[in-house]
C-alpha positions as a LaTeX table, in Angstrom:
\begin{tabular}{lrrr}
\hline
Residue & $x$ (\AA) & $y$ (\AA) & $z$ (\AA) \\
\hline
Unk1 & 157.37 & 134.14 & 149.54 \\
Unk2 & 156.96 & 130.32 & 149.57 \\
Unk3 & 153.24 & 130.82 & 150.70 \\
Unk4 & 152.71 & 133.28 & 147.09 \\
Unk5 & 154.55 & 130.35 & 145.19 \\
Unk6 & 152.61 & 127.61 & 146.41 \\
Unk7 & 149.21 & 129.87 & 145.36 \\
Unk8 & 150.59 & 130.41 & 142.05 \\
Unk9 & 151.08 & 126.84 & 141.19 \\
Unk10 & 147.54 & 126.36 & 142.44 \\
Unk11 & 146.31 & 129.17 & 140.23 \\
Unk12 & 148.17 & 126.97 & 137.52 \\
Unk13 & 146.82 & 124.00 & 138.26 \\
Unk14 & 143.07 & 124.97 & 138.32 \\
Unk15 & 143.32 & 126.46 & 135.32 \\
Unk16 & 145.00 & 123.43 & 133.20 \\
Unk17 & 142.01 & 121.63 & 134.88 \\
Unk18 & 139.74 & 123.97 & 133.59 \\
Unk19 & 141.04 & 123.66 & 130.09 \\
Unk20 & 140.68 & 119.87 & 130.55 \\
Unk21 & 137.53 & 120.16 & 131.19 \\
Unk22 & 136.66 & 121.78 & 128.65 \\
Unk23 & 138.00 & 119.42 & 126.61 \\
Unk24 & 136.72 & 116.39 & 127.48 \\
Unk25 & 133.29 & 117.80 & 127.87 \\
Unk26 & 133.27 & 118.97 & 124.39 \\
Unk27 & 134.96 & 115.41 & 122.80 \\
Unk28 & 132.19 & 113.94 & 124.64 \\
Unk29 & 128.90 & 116.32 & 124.07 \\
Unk30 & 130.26 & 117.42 & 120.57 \\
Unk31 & 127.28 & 115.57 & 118.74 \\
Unk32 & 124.46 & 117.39 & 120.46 \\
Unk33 & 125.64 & 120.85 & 120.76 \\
Unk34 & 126.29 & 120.67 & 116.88 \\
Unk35 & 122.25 & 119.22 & 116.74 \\
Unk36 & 121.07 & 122.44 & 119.57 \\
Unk37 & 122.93 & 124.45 & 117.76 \\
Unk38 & 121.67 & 123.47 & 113.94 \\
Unk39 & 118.06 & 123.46 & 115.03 \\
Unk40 & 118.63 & 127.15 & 116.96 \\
Unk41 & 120.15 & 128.11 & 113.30 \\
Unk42 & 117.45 & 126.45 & 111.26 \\
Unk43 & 114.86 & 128.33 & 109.33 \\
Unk44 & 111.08 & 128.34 & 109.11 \\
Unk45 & 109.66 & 124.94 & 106.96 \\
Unk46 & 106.55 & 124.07 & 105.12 \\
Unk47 & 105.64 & 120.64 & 105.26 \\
Unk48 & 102.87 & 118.78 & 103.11 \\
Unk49 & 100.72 & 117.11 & 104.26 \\
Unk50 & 98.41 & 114.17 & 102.78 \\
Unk51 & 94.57 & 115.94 & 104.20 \\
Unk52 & 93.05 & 113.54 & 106.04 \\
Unk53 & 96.05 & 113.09 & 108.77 \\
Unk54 & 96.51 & 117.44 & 108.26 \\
Unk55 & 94.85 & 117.77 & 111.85 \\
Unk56 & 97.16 & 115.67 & 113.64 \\
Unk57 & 100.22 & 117.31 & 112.10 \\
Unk58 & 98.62 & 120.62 & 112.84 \\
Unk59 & 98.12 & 119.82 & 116.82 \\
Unk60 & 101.85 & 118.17 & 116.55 \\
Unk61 & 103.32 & 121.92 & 114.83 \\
Unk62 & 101.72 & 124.14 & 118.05 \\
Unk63 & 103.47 & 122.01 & 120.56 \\
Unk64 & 106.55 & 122.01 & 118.48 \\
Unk65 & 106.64 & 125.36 & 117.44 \\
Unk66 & 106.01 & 126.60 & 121.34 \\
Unk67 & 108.93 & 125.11 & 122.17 \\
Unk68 & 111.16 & 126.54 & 119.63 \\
Unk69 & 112.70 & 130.19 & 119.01 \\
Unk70 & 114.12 & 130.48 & 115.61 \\
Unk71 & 111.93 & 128.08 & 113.55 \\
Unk72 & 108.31 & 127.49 & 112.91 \\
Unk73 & 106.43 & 124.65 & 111.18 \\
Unk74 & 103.74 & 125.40 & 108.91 \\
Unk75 & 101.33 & 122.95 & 108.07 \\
Unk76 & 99.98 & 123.21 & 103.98 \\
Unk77 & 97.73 & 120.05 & 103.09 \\
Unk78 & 98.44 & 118.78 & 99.57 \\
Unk79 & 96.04 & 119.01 & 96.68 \\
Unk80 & 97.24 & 116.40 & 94.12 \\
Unk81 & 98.07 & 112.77 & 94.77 \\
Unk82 & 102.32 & 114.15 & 94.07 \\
Unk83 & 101.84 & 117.55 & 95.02 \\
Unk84 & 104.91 & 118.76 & 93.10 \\
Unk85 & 103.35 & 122.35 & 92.52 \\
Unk86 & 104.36 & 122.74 & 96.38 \\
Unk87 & 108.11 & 121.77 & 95.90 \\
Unk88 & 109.98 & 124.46 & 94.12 \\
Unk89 & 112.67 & 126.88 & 95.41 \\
Unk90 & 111.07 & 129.91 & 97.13 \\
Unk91 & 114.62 & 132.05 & 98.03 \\
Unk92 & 113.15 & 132.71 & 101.29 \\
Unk93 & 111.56 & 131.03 & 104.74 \\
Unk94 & 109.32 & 129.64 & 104.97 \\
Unk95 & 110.87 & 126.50 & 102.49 \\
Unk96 & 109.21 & 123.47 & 101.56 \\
Unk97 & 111.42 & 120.77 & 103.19 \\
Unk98 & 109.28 & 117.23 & 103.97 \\
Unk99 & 106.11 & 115.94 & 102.71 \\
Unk100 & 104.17 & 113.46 & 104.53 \\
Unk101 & 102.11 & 111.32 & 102.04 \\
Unk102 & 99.50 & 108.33 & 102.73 \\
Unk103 & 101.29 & 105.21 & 101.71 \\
Unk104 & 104.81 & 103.92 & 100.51 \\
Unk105 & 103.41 & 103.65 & 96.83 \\
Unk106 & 102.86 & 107.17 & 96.42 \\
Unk107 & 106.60 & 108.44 & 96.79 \\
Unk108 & 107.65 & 105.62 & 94.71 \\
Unk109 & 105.37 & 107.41 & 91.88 \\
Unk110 & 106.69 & 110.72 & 92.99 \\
Unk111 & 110.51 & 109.53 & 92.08 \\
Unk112 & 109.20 & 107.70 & 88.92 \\
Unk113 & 108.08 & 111.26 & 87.91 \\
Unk114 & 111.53 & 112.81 & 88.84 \\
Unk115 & 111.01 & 114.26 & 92.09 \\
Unk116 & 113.75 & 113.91 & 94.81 \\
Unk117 & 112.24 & 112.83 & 98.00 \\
Unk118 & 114.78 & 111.14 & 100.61 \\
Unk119 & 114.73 & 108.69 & 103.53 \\
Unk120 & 111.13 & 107.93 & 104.30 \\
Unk121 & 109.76 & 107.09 & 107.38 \\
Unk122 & 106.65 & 105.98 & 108.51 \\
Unk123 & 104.80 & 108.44 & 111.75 \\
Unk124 & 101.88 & 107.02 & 111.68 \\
Unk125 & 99.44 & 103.32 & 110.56 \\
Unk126 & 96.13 & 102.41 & 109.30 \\
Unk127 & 94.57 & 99.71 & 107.06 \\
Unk128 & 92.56 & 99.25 & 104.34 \\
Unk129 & 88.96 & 98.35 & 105.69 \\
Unk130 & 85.53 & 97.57 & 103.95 \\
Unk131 & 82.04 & 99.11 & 105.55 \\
Unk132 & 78.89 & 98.70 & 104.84 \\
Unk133 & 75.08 & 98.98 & 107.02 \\
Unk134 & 74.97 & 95.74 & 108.43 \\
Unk135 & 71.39 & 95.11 & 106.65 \\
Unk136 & 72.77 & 95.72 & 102.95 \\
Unk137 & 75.78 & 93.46 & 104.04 \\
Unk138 & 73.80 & 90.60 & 105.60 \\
Unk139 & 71.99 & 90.82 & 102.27 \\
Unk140 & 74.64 & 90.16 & 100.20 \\
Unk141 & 76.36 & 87.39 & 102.68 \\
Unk142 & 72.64 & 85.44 & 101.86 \\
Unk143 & 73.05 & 85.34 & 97.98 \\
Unk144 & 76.90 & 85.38 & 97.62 \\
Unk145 & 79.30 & 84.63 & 100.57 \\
Unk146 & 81.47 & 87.04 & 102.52 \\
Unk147 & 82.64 & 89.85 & 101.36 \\
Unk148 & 85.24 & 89.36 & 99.00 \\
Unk149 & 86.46 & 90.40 & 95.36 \\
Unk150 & 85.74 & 86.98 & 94.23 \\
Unk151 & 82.32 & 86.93 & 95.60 \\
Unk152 & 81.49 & 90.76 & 94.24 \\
Unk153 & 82.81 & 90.08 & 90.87 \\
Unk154 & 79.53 & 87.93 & 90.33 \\
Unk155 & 77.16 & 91.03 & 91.40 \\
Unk156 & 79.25 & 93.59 & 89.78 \\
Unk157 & 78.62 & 92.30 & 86.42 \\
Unk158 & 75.12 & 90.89 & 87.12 \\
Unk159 & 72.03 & 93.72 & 86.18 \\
Unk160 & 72.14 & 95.29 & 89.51 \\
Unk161 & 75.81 & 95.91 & 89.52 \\
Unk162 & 77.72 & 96.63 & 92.90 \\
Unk163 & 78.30 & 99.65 & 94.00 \\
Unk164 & 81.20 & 100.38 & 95.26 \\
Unk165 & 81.82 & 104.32 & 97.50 \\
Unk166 & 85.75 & 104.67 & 96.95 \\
Unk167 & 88.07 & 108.10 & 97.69 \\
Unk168 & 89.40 & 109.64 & 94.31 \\
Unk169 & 92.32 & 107.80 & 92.89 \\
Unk170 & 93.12 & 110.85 & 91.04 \\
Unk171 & 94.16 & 112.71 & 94.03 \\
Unk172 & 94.15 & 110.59 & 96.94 \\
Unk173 & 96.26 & 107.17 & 98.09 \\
Unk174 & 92.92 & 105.61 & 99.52 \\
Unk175 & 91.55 & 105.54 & 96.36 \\
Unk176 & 94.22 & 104.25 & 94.39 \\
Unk177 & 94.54 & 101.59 & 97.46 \\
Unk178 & 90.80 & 99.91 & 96.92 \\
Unk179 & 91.92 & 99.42 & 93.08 \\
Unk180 & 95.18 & 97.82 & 94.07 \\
Unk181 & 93.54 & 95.82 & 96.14 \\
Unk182 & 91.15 & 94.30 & 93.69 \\
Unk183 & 93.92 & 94.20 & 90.97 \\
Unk184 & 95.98 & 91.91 & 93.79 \\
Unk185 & 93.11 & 89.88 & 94.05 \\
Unk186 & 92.61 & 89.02 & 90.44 \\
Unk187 & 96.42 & 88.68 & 89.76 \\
Unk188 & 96.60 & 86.54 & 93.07 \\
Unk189 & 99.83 & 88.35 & 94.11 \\
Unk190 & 100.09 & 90.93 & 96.63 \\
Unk191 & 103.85 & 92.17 & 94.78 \\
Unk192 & 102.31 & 94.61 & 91.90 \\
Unk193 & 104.61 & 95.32 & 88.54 \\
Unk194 & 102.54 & 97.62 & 85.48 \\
Unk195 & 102.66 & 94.30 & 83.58 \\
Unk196 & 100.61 & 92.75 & 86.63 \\
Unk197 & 97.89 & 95.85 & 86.25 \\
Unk198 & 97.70 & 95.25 & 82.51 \\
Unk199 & 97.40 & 91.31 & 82.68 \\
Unk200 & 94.16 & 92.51 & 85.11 \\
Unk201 & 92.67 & 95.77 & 82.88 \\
Unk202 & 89.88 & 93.97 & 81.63 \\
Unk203 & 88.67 & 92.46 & 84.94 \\
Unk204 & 88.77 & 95.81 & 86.46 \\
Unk205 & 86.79 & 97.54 & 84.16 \\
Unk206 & 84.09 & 94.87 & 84.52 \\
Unk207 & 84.30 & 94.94 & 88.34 \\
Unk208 & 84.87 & 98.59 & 88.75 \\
Unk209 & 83.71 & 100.06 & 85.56 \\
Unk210 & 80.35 & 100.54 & 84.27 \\
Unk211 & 79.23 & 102.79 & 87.20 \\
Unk212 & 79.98 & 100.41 & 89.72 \\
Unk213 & 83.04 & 101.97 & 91.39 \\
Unk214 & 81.90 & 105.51 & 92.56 \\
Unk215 & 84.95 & 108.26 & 93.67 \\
Unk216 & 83.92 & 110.99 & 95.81 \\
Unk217 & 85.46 & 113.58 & 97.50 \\
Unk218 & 84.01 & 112.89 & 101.02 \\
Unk219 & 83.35 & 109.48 & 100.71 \\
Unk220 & 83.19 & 108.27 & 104.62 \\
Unk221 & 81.26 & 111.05 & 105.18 \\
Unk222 & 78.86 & 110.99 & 102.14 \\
Unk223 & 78.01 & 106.92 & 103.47 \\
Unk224 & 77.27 & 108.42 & 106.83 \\
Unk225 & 74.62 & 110.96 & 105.82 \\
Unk226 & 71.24 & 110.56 & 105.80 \\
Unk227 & 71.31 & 109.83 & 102.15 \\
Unk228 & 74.05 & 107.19 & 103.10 \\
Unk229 & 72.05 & 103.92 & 103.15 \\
Unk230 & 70.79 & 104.77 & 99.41 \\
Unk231 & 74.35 & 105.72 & 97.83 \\
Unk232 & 76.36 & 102.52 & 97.49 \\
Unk233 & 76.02 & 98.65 & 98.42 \\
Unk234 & 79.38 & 99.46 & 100.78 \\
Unk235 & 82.57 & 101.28 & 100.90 \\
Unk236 & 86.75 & 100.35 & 100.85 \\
Unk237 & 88.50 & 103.36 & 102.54 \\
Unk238 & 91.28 & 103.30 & 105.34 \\
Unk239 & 90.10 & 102.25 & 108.74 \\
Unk240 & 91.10 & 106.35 & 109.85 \\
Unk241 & 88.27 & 107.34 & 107.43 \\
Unk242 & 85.75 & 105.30 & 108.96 \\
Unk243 & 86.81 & 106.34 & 112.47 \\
Unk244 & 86.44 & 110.04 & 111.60 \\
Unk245 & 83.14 & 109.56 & 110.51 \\
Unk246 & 82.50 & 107.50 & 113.25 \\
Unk247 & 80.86 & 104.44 & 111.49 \\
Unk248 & 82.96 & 102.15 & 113.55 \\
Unk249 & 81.03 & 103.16 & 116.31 \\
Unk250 & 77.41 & 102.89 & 114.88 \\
Unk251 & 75.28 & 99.53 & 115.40 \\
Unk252 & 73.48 & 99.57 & 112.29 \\
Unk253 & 77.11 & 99.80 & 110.25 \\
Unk254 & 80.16 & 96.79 & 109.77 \\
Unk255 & 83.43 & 97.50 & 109.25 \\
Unk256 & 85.59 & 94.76 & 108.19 \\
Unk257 & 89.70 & 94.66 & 107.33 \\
Unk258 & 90.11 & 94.31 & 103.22 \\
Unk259 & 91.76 & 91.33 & 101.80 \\
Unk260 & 94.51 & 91.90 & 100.28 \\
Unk261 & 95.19 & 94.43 & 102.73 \\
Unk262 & 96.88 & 97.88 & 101.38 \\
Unk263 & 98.44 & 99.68 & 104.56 \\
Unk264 & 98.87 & 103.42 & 105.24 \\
Unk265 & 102.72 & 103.95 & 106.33 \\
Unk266 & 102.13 & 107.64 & 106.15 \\
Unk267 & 105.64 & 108.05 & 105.20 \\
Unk268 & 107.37 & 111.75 & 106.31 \\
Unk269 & 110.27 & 112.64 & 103.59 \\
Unk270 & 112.45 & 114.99 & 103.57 \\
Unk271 & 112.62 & 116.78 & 99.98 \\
Unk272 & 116.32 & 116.88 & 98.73 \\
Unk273 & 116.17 & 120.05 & 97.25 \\
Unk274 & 115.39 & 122.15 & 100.26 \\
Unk275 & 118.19 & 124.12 & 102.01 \\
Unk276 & 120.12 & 121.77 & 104.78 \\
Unk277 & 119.10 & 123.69 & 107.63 \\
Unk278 & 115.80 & 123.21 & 106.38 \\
Unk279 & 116.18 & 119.92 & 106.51 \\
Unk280 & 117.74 & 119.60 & 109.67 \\
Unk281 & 114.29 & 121.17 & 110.96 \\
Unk282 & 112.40 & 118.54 & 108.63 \\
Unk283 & 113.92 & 116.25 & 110.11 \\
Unk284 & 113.88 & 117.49 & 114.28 \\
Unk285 & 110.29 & 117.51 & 113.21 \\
Unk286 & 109.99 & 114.24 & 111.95 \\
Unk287 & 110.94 & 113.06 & 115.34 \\
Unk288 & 108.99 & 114.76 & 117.55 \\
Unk289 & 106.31 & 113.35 & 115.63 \\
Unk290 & 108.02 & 109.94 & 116.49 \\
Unk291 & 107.53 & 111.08 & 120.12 \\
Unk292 & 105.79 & 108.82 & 122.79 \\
Unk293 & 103.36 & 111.64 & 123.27 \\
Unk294 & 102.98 & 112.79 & 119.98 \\
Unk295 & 102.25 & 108.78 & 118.68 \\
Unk296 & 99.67 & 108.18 & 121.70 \\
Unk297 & 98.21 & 111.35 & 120.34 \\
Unk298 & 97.37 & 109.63 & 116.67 \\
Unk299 & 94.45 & 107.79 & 118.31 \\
Unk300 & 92.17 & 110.57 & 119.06 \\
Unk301 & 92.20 & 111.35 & 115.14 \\
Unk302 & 91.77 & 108.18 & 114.42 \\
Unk303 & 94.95 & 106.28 & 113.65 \\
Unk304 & 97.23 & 104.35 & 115.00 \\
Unk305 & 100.95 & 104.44 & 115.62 \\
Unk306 & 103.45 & 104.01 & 113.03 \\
Unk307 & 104.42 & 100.56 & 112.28 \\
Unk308 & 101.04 & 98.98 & 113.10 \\
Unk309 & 99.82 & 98.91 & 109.85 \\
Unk310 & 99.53 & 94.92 & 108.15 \\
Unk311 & 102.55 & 93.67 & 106.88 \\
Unk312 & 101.17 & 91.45 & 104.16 \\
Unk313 & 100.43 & 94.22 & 102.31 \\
Unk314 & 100.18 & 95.03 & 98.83 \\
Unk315 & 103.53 & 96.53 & 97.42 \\
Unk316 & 103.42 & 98.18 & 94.24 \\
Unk317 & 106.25 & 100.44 & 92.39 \\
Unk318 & 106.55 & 103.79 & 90.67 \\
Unk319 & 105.31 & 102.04 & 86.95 \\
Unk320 & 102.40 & 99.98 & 88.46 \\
Unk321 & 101.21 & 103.23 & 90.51 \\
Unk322 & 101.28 & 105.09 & 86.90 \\
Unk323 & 99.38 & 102.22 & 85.02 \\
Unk324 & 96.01 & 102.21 & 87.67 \\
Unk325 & 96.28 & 105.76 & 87.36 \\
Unk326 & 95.90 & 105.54 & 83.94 \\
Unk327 & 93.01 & 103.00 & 83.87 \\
Unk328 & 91.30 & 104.96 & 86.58 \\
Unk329 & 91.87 & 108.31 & 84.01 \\
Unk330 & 89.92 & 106.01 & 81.44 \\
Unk331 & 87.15 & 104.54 & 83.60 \\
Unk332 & 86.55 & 107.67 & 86.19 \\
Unk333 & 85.74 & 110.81 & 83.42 \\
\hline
\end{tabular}
């Protein structure tokens, strides 16, 4: 009888331990089984992605999404310079959650134009660079010093002109980047307000204007072509342009860092209109992206990690954004 009594209170026992246990583990691991178990809940996302850095995203989403049962990533690149058309309530997965743009400047034009996109971050780096053949640059070191906005200013306007190979600044952040950086330049400030871009209109139109500045689609690529050498005196894209084409690589071509320097944050944002499970993925994605192995990754497609980009470079806000874009609508038909 004693020996059944002395079980039972050892029955007892174990099982207030148990329940202890249980407790403490869940006081303690509370935080991350709510995180397993919102990402095992979340849905399928979209995310938008500026093109040029789309194939790094894309090799990012198949090692996500093969580690993942209930959600998938899909990749969508983004067509407009605020790809808004991309952001609107669908009812059902997959839902458009984050958008990963080129630079800072372009979701502070995205908010100025009433679109809600929170907490940015940057994933990934690169600089604005100049390029040129080394022959057509040497040329122009001769007759009027290094290659600066000062020092083009006097060929731009002379009969020859200077032309310049730029990205769209219709649709892309690397264009809108080389103007900023000349309009820094000429205002001699590298902190950008619409009055700043007005006070420089004129200057830009006979620096830029008049045929000199020439958008194109491909522009990297068009300058390494066969037809390259005769298209433009040189080029002012991000230094992950001139790595994909692989001009940085080729002896008979320069590239040289732009001064004043406009970086490429690539910020990732998480729209804050999409479902919150949806964000809870955006943003589980958003880190993996921060990953050791995802960030070493960013140098085979030409970039570098996030938070290497300058930091002395050129801000601008939501109204100076607007007010190139406008002079670029007037000068670029």
């Amino acid at each position: 009888m004693q020996q059944n009594k002395s079980l039972f209170f050892v029955i007892i026992g174990l099982a207030v331990l148990a329940v202890v246990g249980m407790a403490v583990f869940v006081l303690f691991f509370r935080d991350s089984i709510d995180e397993i178990s919102a990402l095992q809940a979340a849905t399928p996302i979209q995310v938008v992605v500026a093109p040029g850095i789309k194939p790094w995203v894309d090799d990012a989403a198949r090692k996500f999404n093969a580690g993942q049962t209930n959600t998938a990533i899909t990749v969508i690149a983004a067509d407009e310079l605020v790809p808004g058309t991309k952001f609107r309530p669908t009812g059902q997965p997959p839902f458009p959650a984050a958008w990963l743009a080129e630079a800072d400047f372009v979701p502070a034009l995205a908010a100025r134009n009433g679109y809600r996109f929170d907490n940015p971050q940057s994933v990934a780096g690169a600089n604005l660079a100049w390029g040129a053949y080394t022959d057509k640059l040497d040329a122009f070191t001769q007759e009027y010093g290094e290659l600066t906005w000062e020092n083009i200013y006097p060929k731009a306007t002379g009969p020859d002109g200077f032309r310049l190979v730029i990205a769209s600044p219709h649709s892309t952040a690397e264009g809108l980047a080389a103007l900023a950086s000349a309009a820094a330049a000429r205002a001699g400030s590298n902190t950008l307000t619409a009055d700043d871009i007005g006070s420089v209109d004129a200057w830009l139109t006979e620096t830029l204007g008049n045929h000199n500045a020439q958008p194109r689609a491909e522009p990297a690529q068009t300058l390494a072509s066969v037809q390259g050498r005769s298209i433009g005196d040189a080029g002012l894209l991000s230094t992950a342009s001139w790595r994909a084409a692989k001009l940085d690589q080729s002896g008979q071509f320069t590239v040289l860092l732009a001064s004043p320097n406009v970086a490429f944050t690539y910020p990732f944002t998480i729209w804050a209109d999409a479902p919150p499970d949806a964000q809870k993925t955006a943003e589980a994605f958003r880190q993996f992206l921060l990953a050791p192995e995802q960030q070493a990754a960013l140098a085979q497609f030409g970039f570098d990690p996030a938070g290497s980009a300058g930091t002395d470079s050129v801000q601008l806000d939501g109204d100076a954004v607007q007010r190139l874009l406008n002079w670029a609508n007037r000068t670029f038909n």
